[in-house]
Residue, then its C-alpha position, 0 to 999 in steps of 0.5 A: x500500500x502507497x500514500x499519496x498525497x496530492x491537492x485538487x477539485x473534485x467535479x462530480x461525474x454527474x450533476x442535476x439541476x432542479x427547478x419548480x412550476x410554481x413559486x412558493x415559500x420552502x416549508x421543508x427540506x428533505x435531503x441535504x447537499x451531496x445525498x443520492x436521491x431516488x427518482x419520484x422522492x420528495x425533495x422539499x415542501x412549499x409551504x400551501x397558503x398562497x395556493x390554498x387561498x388561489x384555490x378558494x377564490x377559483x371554486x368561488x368563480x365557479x361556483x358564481x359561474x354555475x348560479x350565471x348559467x342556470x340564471x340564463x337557463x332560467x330565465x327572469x323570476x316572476x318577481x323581477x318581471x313583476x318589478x320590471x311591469x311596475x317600473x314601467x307603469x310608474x314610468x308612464x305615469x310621470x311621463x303623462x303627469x309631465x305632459x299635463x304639465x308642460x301643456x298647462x305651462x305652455x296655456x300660462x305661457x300664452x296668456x302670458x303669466x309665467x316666461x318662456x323659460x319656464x315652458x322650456x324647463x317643462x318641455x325639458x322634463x317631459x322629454x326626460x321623463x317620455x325618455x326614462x319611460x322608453x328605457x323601462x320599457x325596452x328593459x322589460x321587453x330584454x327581461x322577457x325575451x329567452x335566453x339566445x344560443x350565444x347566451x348560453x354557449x357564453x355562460x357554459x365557456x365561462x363555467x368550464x374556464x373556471x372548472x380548468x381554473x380550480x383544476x390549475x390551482x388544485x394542483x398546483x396545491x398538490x405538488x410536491x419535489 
């Protein structure tokens, strides 16, 4: 047997380099520097609170995603047609009260007791009011109508692109290295 003594580097035959999909705080190591490591073994651990709280708000867009369709494929309630009915009958009550009026000052106007002005004002208001009531009528006549196919195809794109949402975060909250 020979001693030899000799200075240098040693360089490894082989060397790895690991790299995460997704970026987190590390919760635990699990092998040190220079252990042999098996295929499959778990490195280390990310701490979860970051993809836990991703995870929550993607089920809660899906889960306001399902109730949008099945409002589309419902339709309106009965009480927001009911609503909807009395808004426009309100507003076409104020629409002929500010006729009534405009007329009656547009009377005053010539017989010369109240200005120009205040017939101006008058006629302003009705065409403001006949305007609120052509709008509650149109959405009444929105509210009415049945959901069209694009409608729906938009709700459903919106459910499953928030299903792939939950699955990216799901896991994303289940990975180990």
């Amino acid at each position: 047997v020979e001693l030899v003594v000799a200075s240098g580097r040693l360089h490894a035959v082989q060397q790895s380099w690991a790299g995460m999909e997704v970026a987190g705080v590390v919760k635990a190591v699990h092998v040190r520097e220079g252990s042999k490591i098996e295929q499959g073994q778990v490195l280390l651990e990310l701490r979860h609170e970051s993809a836990e709280a991703s995870l929550e708000q993607a089920q809660r867009k899906l889960d306001v995603t399902r109730a949008e369709l099945q409002r589309v494929l419902r339709g309106p309630l009965p009480e927001e047609i009911t609503r909807a009915r009395a808004q426009r009958e309100e507003s076409y009550t104020l629409a002929e009260q500010s006729r009534l009026e405009m007329e009656r000052t547009r009377n005053l106007m010539v017989a010369g007791i109240l200005s120009r002005a205040e017939f101006d004002q008058a006629q302003s208001t009705y065409k403001q009011v006949h305007a609120a009531a052509a709008v509650t009528d149109a959405s009444l006549a929105l509210l009415l109508t049945q959901p069209t196919k694009e409608d729906i195809a938009i709700a459903e794109s919106q459910v499953r692109e928030a299903e792939t949402t939950v699955r990216l975060a799901s896991a994303n909250l289940n990975k180990h290295y």
